[in-house]
C-alpha positions as CSV (number, residue, x, y, z in Angstrom):
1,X,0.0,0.0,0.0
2,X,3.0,2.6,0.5
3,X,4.2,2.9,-3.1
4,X,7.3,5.4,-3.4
5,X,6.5,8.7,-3.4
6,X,8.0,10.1,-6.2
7,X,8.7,7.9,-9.8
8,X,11.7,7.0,-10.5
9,X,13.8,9.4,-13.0
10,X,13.3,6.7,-15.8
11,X,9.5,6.0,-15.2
12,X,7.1,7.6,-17.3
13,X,6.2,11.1,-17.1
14,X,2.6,11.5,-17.3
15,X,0.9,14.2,-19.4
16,X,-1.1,16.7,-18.3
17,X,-4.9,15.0,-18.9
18,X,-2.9,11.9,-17.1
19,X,-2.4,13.8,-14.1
20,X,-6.0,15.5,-13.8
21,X,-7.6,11.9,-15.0
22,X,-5.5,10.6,-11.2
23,X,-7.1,13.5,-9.5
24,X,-10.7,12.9,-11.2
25,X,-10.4,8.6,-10.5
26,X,-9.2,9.4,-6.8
27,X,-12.4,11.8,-6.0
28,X,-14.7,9.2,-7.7
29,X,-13.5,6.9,-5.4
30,X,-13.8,8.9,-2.3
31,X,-17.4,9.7,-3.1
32,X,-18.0,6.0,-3.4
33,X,-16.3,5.4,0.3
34,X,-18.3,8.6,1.6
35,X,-21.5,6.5,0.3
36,X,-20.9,3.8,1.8
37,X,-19.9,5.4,5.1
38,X,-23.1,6.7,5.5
39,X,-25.1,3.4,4.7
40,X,-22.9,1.7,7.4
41,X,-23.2,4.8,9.8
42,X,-26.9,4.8,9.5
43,X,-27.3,1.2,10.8
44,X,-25.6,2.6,14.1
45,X,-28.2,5.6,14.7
46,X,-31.9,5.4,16.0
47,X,-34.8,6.9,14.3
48,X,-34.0,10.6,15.1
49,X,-30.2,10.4,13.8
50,X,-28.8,9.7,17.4
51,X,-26.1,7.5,17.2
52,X,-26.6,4.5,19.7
53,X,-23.9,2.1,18.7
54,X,-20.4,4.1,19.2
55,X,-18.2,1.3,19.2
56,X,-19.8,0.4,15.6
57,X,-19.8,3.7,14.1
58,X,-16.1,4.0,15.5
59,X,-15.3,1.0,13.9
60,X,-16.7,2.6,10.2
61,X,-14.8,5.4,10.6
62,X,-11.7,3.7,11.0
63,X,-12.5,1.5,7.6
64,X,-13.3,4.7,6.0
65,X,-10.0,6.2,6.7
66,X,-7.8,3.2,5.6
67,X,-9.9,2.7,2.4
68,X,-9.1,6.8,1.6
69,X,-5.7,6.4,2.2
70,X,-5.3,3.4,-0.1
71,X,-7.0,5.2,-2.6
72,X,-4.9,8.0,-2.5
73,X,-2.0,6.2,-2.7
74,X,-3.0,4.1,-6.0
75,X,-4.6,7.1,-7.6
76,X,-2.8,10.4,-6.8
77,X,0.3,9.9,-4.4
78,X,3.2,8.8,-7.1
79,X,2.2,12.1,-9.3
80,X,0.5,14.9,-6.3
81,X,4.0,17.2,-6.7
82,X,3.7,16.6,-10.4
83,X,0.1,17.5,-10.8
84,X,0.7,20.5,-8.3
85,X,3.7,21.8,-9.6
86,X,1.9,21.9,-13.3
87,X,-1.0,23.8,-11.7
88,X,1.4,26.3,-10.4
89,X,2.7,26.7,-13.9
90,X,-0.8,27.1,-15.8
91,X,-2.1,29.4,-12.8
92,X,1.3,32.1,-13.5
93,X,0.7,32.1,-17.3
94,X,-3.2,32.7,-16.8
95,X,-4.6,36.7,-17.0
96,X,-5.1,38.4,-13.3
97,X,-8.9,37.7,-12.4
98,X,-10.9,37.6,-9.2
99,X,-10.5,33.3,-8.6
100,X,-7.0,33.1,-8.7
101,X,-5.6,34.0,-5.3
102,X,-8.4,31.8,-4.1
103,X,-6.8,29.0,-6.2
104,X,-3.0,29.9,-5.4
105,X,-4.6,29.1,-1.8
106,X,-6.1,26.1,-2.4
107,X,-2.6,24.8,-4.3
108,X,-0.9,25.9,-1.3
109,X,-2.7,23.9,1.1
110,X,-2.7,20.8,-1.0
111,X,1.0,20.9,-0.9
112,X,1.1,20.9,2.6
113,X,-1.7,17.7,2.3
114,X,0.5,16.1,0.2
115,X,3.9,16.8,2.7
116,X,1.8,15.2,5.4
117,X,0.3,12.2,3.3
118,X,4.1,11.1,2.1
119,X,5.5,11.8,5.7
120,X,2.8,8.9,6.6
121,X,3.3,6.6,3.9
122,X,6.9,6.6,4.3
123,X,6.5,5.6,7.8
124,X,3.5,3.7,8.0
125,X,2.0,2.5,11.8
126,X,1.8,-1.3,12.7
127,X,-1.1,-2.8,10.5
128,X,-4.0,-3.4,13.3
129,X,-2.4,-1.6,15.8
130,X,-4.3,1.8,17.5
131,X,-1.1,3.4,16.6
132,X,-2.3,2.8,13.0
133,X,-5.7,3.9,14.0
134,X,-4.8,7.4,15.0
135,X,-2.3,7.7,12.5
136,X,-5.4,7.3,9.5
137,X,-7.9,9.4,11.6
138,X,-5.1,12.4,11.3
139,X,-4.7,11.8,8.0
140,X,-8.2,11.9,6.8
141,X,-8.7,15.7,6.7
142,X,-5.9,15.9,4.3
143,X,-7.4,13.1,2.1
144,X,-10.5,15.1,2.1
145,X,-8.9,18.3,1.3
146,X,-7.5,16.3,-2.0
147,X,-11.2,14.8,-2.3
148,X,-12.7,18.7,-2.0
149,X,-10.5,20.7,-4.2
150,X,-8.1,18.4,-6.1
151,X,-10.7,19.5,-8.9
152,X,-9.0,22.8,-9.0
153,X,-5.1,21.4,-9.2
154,X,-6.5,18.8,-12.1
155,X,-8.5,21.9,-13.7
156,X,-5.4,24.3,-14.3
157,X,-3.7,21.0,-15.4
158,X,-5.9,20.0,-18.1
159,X,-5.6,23.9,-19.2
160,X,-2.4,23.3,-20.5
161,X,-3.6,21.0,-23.5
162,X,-7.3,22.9,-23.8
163,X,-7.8,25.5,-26.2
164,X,-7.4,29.2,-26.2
165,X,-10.5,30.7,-27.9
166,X,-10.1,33.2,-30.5
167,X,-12.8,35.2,-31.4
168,X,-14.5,33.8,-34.9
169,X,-16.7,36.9,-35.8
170,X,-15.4,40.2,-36.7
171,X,-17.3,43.4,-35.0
172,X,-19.8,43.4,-37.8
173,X,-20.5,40.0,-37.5
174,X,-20.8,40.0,-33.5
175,X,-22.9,43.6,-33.8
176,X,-25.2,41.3,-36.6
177,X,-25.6,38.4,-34.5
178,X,-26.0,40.2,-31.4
179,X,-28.9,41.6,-32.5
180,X,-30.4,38.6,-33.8
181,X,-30.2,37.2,-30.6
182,X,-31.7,40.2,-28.6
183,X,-34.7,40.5,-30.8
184,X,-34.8,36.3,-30.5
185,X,-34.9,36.8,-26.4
186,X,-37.6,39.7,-26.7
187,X,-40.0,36.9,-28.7
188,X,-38.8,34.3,-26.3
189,X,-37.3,32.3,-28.8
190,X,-33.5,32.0,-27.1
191,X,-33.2,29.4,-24.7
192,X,-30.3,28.9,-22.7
193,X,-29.2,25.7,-22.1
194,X,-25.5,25.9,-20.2
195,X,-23.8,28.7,-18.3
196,X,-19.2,28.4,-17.0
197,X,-16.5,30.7,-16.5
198,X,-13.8,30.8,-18.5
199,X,-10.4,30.6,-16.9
200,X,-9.7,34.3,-17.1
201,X,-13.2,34.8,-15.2
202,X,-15.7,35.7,-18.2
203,X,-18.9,33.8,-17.9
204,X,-19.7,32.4,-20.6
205,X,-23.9,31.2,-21.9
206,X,-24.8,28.8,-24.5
207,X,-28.3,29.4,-26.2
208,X,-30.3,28.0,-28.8
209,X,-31.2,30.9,-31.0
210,X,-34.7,30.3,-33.3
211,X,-34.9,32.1,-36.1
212,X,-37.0,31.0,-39.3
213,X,-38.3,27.8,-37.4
214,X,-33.9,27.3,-37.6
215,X,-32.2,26.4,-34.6
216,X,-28.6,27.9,-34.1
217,X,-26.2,27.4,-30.9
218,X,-24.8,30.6,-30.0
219,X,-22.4,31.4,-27.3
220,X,-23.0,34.2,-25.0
221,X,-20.2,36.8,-23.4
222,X,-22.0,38.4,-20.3
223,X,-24.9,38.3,-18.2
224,X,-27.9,37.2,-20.5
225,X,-30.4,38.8,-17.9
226,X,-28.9,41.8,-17.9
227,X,-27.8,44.5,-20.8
228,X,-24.7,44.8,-22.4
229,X,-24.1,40.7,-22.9
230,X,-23.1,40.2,-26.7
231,X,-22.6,36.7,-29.1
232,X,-19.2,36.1,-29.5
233,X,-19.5,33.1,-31.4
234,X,-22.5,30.6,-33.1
235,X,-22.1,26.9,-33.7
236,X,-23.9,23.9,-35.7
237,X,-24.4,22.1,-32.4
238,X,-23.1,22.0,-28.9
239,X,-20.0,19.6,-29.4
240,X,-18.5,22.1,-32.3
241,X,-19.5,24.6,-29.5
242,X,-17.7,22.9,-26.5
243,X,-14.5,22.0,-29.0
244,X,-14.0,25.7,-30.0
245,X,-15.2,27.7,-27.0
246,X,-12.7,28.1,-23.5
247,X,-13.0,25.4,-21.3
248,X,-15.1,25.6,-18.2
249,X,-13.1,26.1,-14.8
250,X,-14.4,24.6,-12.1
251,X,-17.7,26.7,-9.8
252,X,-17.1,28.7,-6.5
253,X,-18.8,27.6,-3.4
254,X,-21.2,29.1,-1.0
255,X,-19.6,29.3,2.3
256,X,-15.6,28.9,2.3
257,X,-15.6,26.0,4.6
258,X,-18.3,23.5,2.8
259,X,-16.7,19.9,2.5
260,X,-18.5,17.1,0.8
261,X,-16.8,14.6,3.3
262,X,-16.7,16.6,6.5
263,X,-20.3,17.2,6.9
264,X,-21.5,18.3,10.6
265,X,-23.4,15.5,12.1
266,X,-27.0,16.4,11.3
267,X,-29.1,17.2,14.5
268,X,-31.8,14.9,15.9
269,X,-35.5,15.8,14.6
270,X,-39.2,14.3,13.9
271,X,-39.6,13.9,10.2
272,X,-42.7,16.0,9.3
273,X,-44.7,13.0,8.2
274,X,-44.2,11.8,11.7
275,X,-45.8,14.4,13.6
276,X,-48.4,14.6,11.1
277,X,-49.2,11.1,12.4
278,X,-49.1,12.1,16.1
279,X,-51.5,15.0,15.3
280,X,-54.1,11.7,13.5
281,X,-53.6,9.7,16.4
282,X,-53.9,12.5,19.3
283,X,-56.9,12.1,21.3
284,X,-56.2,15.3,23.9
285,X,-55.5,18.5,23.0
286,X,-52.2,18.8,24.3
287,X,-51.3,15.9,22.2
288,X,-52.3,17.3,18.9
289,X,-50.3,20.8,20.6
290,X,-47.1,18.9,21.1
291,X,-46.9,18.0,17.3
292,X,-47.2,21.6,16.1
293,X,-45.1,23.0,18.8
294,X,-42.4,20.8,17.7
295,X,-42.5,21.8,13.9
296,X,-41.8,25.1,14.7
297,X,-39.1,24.1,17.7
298,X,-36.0,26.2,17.0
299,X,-32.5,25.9,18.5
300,X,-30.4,22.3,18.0
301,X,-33.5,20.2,17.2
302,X,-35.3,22.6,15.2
303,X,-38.7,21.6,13.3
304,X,-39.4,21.5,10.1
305,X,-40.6,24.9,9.8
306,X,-37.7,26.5,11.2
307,X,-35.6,24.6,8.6
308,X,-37.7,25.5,5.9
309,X,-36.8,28.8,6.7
310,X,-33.4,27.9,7.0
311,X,-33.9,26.2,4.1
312,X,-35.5,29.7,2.0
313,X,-32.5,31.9,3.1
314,X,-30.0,29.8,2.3
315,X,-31.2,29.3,-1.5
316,X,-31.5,33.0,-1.3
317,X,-28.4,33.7,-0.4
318,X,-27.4,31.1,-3.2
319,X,-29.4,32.6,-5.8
320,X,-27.7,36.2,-4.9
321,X,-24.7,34.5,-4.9
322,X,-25.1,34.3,-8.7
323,X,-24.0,37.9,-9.4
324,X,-26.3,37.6,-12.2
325,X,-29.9,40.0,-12.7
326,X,-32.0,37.2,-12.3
327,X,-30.3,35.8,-9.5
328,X,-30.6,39.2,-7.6
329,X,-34.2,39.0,-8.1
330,X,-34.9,35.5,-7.2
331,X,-32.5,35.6,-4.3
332,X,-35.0,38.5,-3.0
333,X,-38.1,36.7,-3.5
334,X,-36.7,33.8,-1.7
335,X,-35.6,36.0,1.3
336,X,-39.2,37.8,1.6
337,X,-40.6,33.8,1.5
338,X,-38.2,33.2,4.6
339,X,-39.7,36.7,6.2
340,X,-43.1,35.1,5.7
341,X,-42.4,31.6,7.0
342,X,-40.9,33.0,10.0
343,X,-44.2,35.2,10.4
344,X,-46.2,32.3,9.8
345,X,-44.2,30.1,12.2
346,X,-44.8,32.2,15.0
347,X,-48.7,32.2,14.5
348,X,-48.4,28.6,14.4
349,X,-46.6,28.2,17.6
350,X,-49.0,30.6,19.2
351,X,-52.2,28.5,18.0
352,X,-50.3,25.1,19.4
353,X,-50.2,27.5,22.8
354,X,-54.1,27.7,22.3
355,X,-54.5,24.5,21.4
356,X,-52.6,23.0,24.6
357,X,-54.4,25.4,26.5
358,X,-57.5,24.0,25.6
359,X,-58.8,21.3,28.0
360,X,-60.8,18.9,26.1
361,X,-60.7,15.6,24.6
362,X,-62.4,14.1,21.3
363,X,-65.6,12.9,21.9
364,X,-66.4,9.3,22.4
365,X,-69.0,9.2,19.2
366,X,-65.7,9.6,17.2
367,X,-65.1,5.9,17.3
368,X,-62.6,3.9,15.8
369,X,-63.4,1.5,13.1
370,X,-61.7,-2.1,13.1
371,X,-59.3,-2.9,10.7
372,X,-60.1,-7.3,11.2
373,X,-63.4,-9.1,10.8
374,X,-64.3,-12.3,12.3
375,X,-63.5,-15.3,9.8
376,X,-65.4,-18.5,10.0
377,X,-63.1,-21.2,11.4
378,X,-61.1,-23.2,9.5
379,X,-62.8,-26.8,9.4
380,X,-66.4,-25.2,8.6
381,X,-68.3,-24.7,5.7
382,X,-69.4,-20.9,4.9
383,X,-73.7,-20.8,4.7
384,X,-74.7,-21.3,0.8
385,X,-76.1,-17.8,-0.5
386,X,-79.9,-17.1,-0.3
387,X,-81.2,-17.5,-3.4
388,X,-81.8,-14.0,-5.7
389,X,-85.3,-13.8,-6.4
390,X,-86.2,-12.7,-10.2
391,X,-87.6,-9.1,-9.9
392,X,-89.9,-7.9,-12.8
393,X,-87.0,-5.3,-13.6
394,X,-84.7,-8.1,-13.8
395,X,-86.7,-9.7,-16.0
396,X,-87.4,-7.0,-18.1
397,X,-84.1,-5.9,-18.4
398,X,-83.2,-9.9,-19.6
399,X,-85.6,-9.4,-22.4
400,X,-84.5,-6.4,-23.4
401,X,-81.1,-7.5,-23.6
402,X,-82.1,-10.0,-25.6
403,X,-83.8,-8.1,-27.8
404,X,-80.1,-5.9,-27.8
């Protein structure tokens, strides 16, 4: 499992796609681990989340971090310093934009991964040992800084053999086809289908552009919901589109600190669908009270109203996020929903009040209806069927149908 570190001077070099496809194969198989961490780790926790069986979920844990580690040193650890140290190169030649001290960063802090990761494969703990426990468990927020943002070190490698786009239309063309396509989105006949950022920070929109029941790819430069965006290039289809056009770099993130595989371990709470079943099968007042009251709990074990909420501002603060027109505007209609669901939260929680408050009980005529009915045992013979007596109708409706 502790292959050497760096190849030897006559091994092969890989190429730059080789480098980013050991970075793409090594996050792949982290997110298949992650999976099946969290099947295992759900068989140790009750029905809110709680876990219940440490020893278990401690044992998971410890399988998780030895499966990263092997990964990590099949797919990435003979080439890490090679696939960072062509990042560095690609990030120095590209043009100043807002990303790139964000990514200079991130390089940074895989290098120091990486230092740690070889430090431990060189000197590898006693197999089984709790030596060789601990020594995984401190590894495993390197791996997952790899597992996070090796997408970024394998991005600015493949850069070096992607294409730099050249502008195929002249002003006259882009002034022509710009126009087209602003008189297309007025009718409603532009539909975007795909929106990146270039590597120098342009955003960059690919439409479908109607004109004369004719359907043309065209390539946006700007914000489409906003003025000023203009067609810097159209395309038969989206593959002589994607071939010609500046690669994609990878998205930003909403809060600095997400991870993927570092998740916070999700608080306790009643699905909704449960307490709707409480409130069916209450027979007091206060029972049919606790239910609501703990949809709109707040705190730790917050209820699913207070995480809708949640739920609203975040998305808002994600739509806003976009930087884009549309995004503005969506991420303020979502943040007025959250002022609303927090309004209407609080009335809720003060008619659960009401509700407890209320001394009373359903009444007894609301009975209960029984889900079995007696069977006839098993060695007797159900009672023959009174005969049906021939009505006239019947009769008459025989003839008729033979008459049909």
């Amino acid at each position: 499992m502790t292959p050497s570190s760096n190849p030897a001077p006559d091994s092969h070099q890989p190429s730059a796609a080789e480098l980013a496809n050991g970075a793409g194969d090594f996050r792949v198989r982290m997110a298949v681990i992650d999976c099946e961490m969290e099947a295992a780790l759900d068989m140790t926790r009750d029905r809110y989340g709680r876990t219940v069986h440490a020893g278990a979920a401690e044992a998971v844990r410890a399988h998780r971090d030895k499966a990263a580690l092997e990964a990590y040193s099949i797919h990435l650890a003979p080439h890490a310093e090679a696939l960072l140290d062509t990042a560095r190169r690609v990030l120095d030649e590209l043009p100043s934009a807002r990303h790139l001290a964000g990514w200079c960063a991130v390089l940074e802090g895989l290098a120091t991964s990486t230092t740690e990761l070889r430090r431990a494969l060189d000197r590898p703990a006693a197999p089984g040992s709790p030596a060789e426990r601990a020594q995984h468990s401190a590894l495993w927020p390197h791996l997952t800084a790899w597992a996070d943002h090796s997408v970024v070190a394998g991005n600015l490698a493949g850069q070096r053999d992607k294409q730099h786009h050249k502008a195929p239309l002249t002003s006259e063309e882009q002034q022509t086809w710009t126009e087209m396509a602003q008189a297309a989105q007025r009718r409603g006949e532009l539909e975007l289908t795909e929106s990146w950022y270039a590597a120098d920070g342009q955003p960059i929109t690919l439409a479908y552009l109607v004109e004369d029941d004719e359907s043309t790819v065209v390539a946006l430069h700007g914000d489409p919901g906003a003025p000023g965006w203009q067609v810097i290039g159209h395309y038969a289809h989206e593959y002589q589109a994607g071939k010609v056009l500046p690669a994609p770099v990878p998205p930003g993130v909403l809060r600095p600190d997400v991870s993927r595989f570092n998740r916070p371990v999700p608080a306790p709470e009643a699905s909704l669908q449960e307490l709707i079943r409480d409130a069916v099968e209450a027979q007091q007042a206060g029972d049919a009270s606790n239910a609501l009251l703990s949809a709109t709990q707040r705190d730790y074990d917050a209820g699913p109203m207070v995480r809708l909420q949640e739920l609203l501002e975040t998305s808002g603060q994600f739509a806003t996020a976009l930087e884009t027109a549309q995004g503005r505007q969506i991420g303020a209609r979502l943040s007025a929903l959250g002022r609303q669901i927090k309004f209407l939260t609080r009335e809720v929680e003060e008619a659960a009040e009401d509700l407890g408050a209320t001394v009373a009980v359903l009444p007894p005529h609301r009975t209960p209806v029984l889900r079995t009915r007696p069977r006839p045992a098993v060695d007797t013979t159900p009672p023959a069927p009174p005969p049906r007596a021939s009505t006239p109708a019947t009769a008459e409706h025989r003839e008729s149908t033979r008459c049909l």
